[in-house]
C-alpha positions in Angstrom: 5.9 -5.7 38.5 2.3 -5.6 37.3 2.1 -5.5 33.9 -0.4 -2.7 31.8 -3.2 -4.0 29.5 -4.5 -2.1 26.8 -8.4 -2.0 26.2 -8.6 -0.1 22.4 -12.3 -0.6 22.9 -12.4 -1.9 19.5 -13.2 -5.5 21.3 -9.4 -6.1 21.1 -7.6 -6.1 24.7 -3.8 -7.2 25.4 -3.0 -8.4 28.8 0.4 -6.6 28.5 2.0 -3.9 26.4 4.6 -7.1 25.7 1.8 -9.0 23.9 -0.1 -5.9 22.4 3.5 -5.4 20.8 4.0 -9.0 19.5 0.2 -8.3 17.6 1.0 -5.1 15.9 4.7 -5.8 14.7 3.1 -9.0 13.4 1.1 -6.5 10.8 4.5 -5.0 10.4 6.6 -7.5 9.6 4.3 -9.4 7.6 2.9 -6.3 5.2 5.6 -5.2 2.3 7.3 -1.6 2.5 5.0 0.7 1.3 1.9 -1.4 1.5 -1.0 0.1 3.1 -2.4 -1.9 5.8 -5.8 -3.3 5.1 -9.1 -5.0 6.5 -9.2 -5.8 10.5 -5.2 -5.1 10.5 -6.5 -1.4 9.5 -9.3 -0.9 11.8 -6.7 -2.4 14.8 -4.4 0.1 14.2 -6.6 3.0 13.6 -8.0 2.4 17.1 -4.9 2.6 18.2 -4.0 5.5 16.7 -7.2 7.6 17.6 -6.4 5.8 21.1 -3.4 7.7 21.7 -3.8 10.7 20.3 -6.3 11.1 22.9 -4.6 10.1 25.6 -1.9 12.4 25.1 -4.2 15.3 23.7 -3.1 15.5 20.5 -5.4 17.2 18.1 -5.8 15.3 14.7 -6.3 18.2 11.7 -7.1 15.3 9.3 -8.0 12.4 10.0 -5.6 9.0 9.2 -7.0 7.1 6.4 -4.0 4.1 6.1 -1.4 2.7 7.6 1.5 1.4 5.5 5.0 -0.4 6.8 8.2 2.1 6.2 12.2 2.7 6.9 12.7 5.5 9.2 16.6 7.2 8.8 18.1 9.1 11.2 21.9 9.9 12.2 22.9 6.2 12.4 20.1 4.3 12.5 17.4 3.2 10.6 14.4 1.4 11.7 10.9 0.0 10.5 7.7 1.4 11.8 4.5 2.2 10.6 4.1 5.5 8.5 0.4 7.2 8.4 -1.1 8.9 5.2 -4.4 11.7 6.4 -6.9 12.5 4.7 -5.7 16.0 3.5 -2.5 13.9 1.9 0.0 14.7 4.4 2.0 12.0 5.7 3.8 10.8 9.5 5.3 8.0 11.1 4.0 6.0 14.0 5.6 4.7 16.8 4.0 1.3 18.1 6.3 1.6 21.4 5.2 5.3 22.3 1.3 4.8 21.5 1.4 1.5 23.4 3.1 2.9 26.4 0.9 6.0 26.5 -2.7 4.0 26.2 -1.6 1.3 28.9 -3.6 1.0 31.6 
C-alpha cells in the first residue's frame, strides 16, 4: 500500500499520515491541559486546520485563533485531542485523525 503525504503548504510536508500524526500528537502530549498552543506549534496546526476545512468544504464563521490540549467525554470513553477557541469566542474540538486523513494526498 502506498502511503498519503500531506503538503500543508506551510513548508511542512509528512511523507505519511503515520509520521504527520507522530508530529502533531507530539504538541499534544507535550503542551499541559488547557494550554493554548503557541509559536510554530500554532502556525502548524492552524494550517492544518484551514487545510481541512477546505478540503472538506467547511465554511469557517470565525476564524480559529488557538489551539489548546483538552479531555473529550463521551458514553465510555474519554480521550485527549486538541480543542479550538474562534475569534467570536466560541469553542470546538479537533480531530488530528480526521483532518489528517481528509488533506492526505
Amino acid at each position: 500500500m502506498v502511503s498519503k503525504s500531506i503538503d500543508l503548504n506551510n513548508g511542512l510536508q509528512f511523507h505519511s499520515i503515520s509520521t504527520g500524526k507522530a508530529y502533531f500528537e507530539k504538541i499534544l502530549n507535550d503542551t499541559p491541559l488547557g494550554v493554548e498552543v503557541a509559536g510554530s506549534d500554532l502556525q502548524d496546526l492552524n494550517s492544518l486546520y484551514e487545510l481541512y476545512c477546505k478540503k472538506t468544504d467547511w465554511s469557517l464563521s470565525s476564524q480559529p485563533v488557538a489551539f489548546f490540549p483538552m479531555h473529550e467525554k463521551g458514553k465510555g470513553y474519554t480521550t485527549k485531542c486538541f480543542g479550538v477557541r474562534f475569534e467570536d469566542g466560541s469553542t470546538n474540538r479537533f480531530s488530528l485523525d480526521k483532518a489528517l486523513s481528509a488533506v492526505a494526498m
